[in-house]
N, C-alpha and C positions, 0 to 999 in steps of 0.2 A: 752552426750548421743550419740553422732556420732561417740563415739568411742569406743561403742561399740557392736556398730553394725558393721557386715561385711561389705566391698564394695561389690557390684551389677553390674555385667557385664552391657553394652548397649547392649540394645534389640536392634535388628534387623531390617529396615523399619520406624524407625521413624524420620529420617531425622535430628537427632543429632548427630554432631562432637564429638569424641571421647573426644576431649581439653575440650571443654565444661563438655560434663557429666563427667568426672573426676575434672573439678573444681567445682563441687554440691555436696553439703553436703552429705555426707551417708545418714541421715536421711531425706533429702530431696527426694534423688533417694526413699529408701522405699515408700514414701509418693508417689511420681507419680507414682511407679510400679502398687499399690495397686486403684491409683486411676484408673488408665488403665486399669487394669483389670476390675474394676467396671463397666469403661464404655463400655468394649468388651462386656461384659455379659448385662449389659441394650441392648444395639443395635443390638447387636445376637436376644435377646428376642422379641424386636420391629421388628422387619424385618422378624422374622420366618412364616412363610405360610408354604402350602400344599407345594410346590414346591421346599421346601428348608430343609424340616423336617416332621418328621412323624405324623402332624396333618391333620385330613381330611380335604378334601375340603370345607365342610359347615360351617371350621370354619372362612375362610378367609373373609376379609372385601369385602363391596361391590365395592367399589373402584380396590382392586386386579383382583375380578374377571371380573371387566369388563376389567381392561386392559391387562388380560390375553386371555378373548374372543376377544379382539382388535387385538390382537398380533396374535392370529389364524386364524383371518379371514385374516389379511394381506400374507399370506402364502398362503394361497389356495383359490380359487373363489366358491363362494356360490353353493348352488345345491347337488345333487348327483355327488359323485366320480366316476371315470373311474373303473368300476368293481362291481359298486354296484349292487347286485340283483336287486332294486327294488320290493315295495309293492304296486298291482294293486289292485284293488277290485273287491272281488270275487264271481262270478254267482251264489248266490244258488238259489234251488230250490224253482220252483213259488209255492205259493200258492193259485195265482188266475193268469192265462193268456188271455191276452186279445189282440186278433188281431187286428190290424188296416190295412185298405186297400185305396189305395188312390180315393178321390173324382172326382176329375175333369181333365181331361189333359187341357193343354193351350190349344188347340186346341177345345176347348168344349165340346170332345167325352166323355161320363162317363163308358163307358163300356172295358172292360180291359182283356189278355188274358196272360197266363204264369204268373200267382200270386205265387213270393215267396217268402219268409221273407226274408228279405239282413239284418235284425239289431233289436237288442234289447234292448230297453230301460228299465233298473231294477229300481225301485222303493220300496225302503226299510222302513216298518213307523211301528211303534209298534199298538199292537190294543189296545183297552182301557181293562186298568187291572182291572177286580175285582174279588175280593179272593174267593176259594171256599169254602163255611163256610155249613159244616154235623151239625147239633145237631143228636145225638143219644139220642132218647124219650128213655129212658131205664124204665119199667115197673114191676111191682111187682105184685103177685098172690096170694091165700091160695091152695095149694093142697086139690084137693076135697076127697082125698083118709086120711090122715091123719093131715089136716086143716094147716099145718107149710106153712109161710108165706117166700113163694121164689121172689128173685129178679135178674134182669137179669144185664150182667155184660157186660164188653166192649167190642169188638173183641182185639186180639191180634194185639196189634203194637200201639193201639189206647189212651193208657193212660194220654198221653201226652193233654195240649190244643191248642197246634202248630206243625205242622205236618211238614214232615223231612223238604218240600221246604222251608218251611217260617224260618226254625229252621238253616236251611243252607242258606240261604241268610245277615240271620244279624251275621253268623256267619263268612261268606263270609267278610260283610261290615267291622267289627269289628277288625277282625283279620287279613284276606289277604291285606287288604286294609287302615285297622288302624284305622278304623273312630272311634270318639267320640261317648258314648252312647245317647247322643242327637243328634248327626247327625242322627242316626239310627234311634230313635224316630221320628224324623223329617221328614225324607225320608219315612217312613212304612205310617206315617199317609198320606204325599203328594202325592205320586204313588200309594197305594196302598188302600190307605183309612180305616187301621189298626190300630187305633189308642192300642199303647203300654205303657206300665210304663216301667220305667228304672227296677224295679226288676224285671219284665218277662223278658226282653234285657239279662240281665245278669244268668237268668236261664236258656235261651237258650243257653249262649258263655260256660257254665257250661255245659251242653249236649254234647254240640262239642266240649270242650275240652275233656268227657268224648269219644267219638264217635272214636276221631283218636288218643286214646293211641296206639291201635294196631298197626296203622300207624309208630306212635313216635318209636313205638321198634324196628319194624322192621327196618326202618333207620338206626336204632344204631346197628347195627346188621350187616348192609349191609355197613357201613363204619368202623366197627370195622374188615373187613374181606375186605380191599381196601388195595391193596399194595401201592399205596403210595397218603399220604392224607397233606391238608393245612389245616393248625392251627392257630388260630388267636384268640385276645379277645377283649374287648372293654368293657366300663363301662354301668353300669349299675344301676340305684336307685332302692332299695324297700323300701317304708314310708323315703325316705326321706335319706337313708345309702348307700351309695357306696358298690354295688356288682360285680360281672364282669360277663358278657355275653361270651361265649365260643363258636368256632364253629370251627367244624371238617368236610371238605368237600375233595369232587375228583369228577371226570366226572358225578358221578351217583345220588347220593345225599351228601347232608346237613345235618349233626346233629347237635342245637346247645344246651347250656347246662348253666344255672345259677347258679354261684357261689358266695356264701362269700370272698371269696379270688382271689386272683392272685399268684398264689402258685404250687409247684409240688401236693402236694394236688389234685388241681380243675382239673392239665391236667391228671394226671394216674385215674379218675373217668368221666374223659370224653372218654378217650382213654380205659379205661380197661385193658385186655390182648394185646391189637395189638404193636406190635412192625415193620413195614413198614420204605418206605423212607417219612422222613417229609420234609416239603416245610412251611418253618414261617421267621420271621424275625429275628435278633439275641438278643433279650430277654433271659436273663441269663438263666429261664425254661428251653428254647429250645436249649442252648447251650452244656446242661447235655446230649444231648440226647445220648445214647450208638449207636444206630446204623447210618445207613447214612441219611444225612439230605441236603437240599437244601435251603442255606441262599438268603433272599429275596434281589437282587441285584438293586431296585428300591431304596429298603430302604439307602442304601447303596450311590446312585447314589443323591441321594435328599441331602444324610447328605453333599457328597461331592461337592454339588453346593452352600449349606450352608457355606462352609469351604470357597469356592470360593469367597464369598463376603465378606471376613473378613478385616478388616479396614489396618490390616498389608498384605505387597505388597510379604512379602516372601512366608507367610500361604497360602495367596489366590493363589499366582503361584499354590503352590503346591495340593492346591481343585482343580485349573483347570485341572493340566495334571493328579490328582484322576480322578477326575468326564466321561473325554474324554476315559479314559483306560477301565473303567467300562460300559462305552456304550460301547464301541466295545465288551464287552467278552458280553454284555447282548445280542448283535445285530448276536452273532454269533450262536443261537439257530433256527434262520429263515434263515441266510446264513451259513453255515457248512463252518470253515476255513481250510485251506491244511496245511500238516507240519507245513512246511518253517512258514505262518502265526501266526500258534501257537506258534513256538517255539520263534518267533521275538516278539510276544505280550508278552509270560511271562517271559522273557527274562526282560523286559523294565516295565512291573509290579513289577516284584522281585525286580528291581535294585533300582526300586522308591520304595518299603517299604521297604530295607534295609536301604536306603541312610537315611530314618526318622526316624525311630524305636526309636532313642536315644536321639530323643531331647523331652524339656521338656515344650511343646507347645501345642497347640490342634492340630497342625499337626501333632505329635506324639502319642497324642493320639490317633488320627484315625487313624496311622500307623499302631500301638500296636492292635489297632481293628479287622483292616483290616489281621494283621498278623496271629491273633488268631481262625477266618475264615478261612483261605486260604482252605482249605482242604472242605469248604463246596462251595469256590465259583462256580466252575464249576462241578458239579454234572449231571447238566443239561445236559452236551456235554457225560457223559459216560453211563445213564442209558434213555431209550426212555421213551417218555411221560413225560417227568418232564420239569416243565418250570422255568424258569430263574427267577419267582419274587413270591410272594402271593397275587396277586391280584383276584384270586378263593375267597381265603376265605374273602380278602377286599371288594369286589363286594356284597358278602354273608350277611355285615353286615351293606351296606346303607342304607337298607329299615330297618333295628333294630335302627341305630343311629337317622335316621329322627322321628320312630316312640317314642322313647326316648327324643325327644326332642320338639317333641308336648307333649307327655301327662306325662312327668316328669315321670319313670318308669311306675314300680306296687306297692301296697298297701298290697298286702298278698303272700304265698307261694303258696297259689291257682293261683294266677294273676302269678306268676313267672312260675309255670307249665302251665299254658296256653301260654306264650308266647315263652316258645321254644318249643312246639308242634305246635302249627300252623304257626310258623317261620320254623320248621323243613319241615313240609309239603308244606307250599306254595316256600320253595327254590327250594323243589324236583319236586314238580310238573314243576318248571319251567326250572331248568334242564332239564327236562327229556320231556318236549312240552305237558304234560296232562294241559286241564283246570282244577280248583281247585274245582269250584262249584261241578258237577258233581258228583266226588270224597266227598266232604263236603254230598250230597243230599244219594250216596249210603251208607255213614257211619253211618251215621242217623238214617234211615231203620234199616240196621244190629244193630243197638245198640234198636230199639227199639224191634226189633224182637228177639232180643237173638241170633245173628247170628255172626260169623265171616268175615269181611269187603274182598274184595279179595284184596289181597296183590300182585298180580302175575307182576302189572304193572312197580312196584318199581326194580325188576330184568331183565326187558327185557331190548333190547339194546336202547341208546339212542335215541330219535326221533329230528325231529327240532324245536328248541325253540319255545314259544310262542311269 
């Protein structure tokens, strides 16, 4: 059988003399190649984290992250950083003021003259909640004139038996915030003394989600007309089946979008007509894209730290001086390089995915990656406003991953349209520095009244975050 199999070059790094592995059976050599590779792929697998490959943070053990929080703290001293704004807390308006004047001097005199306030002490406490609860006695009569029996009906807006606040609170709780419909039970009856069933909870979150469609569109609407937007997906359950979560963002707002698939499909129905510069990672979808696009150089920079620790001494050379080349072209969107920089940086990038391109290794693999990119990597440096990685739309989809992973998706198409409507809204509000309740409380109103929600907030210019 050893002869007829081919002989097997020595790999590279592994600290075998060429005499030796030429006295090992052919069939021998296949057997360690295979088992090698076995073990490259086990210990890639074991070792992979947020920091080395494109899995999020929350998927990391508890152990990594602490000794990644370990590893940060020894780098810098605790506290606010040089530069931090800082967050004081802030005067508002009293609702009761009460003077205070000083009693006694040490000297004994109690009487005092130039009285002025030098200092305020604020005191902030909730007052005791109780809900305001209307019965409407509605009555019924016989008309004296032709004896028909009338009876009177609701004012308008009134139909409902939870009125917008309470209707925008648990939908607040639910949705902005994620909570379980027993938290929300729980909560309503403890604060507020409202005792609720799960099916009113849920005929409220059905309100609001009905409340801020107008919202949903508009969004889509106003990112379908963003020149240039980040695109990202992430998984998704409904009863239990892998769907994908989708989200299209830029400065302004967030849209996101649940789909069946992970397919050209999901993106030209989240995207529509828009055709802009895209900013995603290099997922085959996004690599179709016809016009200019910006690959995410984080993704890129993680897989090459990943390469970095591979068990072979040549690979890993070659992840390091990847990984180093890709900081600096990442690092050069906040410092602007001169020529001469440029042309010595790609210069020594080119020379490094040439020199690889041809072998048949994962260092060549990522060569062949990296080569196939080139033309998206710095994108960043020739059109303004575009940033060097996707963490817009990553950012966009923590509070979706954590809420996914509390409450194992959703259970219907209704729960799946609930949850990129008030994902959509609570990103944009927070983009854009509106609180969300507020917004929740006037959508309410309009939908009970028959009204149109004002939308005018979603286009003004940015404010600062919440």
């Amino acid at each position: 059988m050893s002869d007829e199999l081919e002989p097997t070059p020595l790999p590279e790094g592994l600290g075998i003399s060429t005499q030796d592995w030429q006295q090992t059976p052919t069939n021998v050599r296949h057997q360690f190649l295979r088992l090698l590779k076995r073990v490259d792929t086990l210990e890639a697998h074991l070792n992979r984290d947020s920091s080395n490959s494109s899995r999020p943070p929350s998927t990391d053990s508890a152990s990594k992250k602490r000794q990644r929080r370990t590893t940060a703290a020894e780098r810098r001293k605790p506290g606010a950083k040089p530069g931090h704004p800082g967050h004081q807390q802030v005067r508002l308006d009293p609702t009761i003021a009460v003077p205070l004047f000083p009693q006694r001097c040490s000297c004994g005199q109690s009487s005092f003259a130039e009285l002025l306030p030098y200092h305020t002490h604020q005191v902030i406490e909730l007052p005791v909640i109780r809900p305001t609860v209307t019965h409407w006695m509605l009555h019924q009569g016989r008309c004296l004139s032709c004896g028909t029996l009338c009876k009177a009906s609701l004012p308008e807006g009134q139909a409902s038996g939870y009125g917008p606040r309470l209707t925008a609170f648990v939908g607040e709780m639910a949705g902005m915030v994620s909570t379980s419909r027993s938290a929300v039970q729980d909560l309503c009856a403890s604060v507020f003394s409202i005792p609720l069933s799960k099916g009113a909870i849920q005929k409220m979150i059905d309100r609001v989600s009905e409340a801020i469609v107008p919202h949903y569109d508009f969004i889509g609407q106003m990112a379908r007309s963003a020149v240039v937007n980040h695109l990202d997906e992430t998984s998704w359950f409904t009863q239990g089946d892998r769907q994908w979560l989708w989200v299209m963002t830029n400065p302004l707002v967030a849209y996101f979008q649940i789909h069946p698939t992970r397919s050209k499909t999901a993106v030209e129905q989240l995207i529509a007509d828009w055709r802009g510069l895209l900013v995603s990672d290099d997922y085959g979808v996004y690599c179709s894209w016809k016009g200019l696009r910006q690959t995410c150089l984080a993704h890129l920079i993680r897989a090459a730290k990943g390469l970095s620790e591979h068990l072979r001494a040549d690979i890993a050379a070659l992840g390091r001086k990847v990984h180093a080349e890709l900081q600096r072209l990442c690092h050069m969107s906040t410092e602007r390089p001169t020529v001469g920089q440029w042309r010595a940086w790609y210069a020594r990038f080119s020379h490094l995915i040439a020199s690889t391109t041809g072998r048949q290794d994962k260092a060549g693999t990522f060569a062949r990656r990296l080569e196939r990119e080139q033309e998206s990597l710095w994108v960043f440096l020739d059109v303004p406003g575009v940033e060097p990685t996707n963490n817009a739309a990553e950012r966009a989809h923590r509070f979706a991953v954590l809420w996914r992973k509390r409450s194992q998706g959703t259970c219907s198409e209704k729960g799946n349209r609930w949850v990129e409507r008030v994902l959509s809204l609570r990103h944009t509000c927070r983009i854009r520095g509106r609180p969300s309740f507020p917004t929740l409380v006037e959508a309410i109103s309009c939908l009970f009244k028959g009204e149109m929600p004002d939308l005018s907030w979603i286009t003004q210019p940015e404010s600062s975050p919440a």
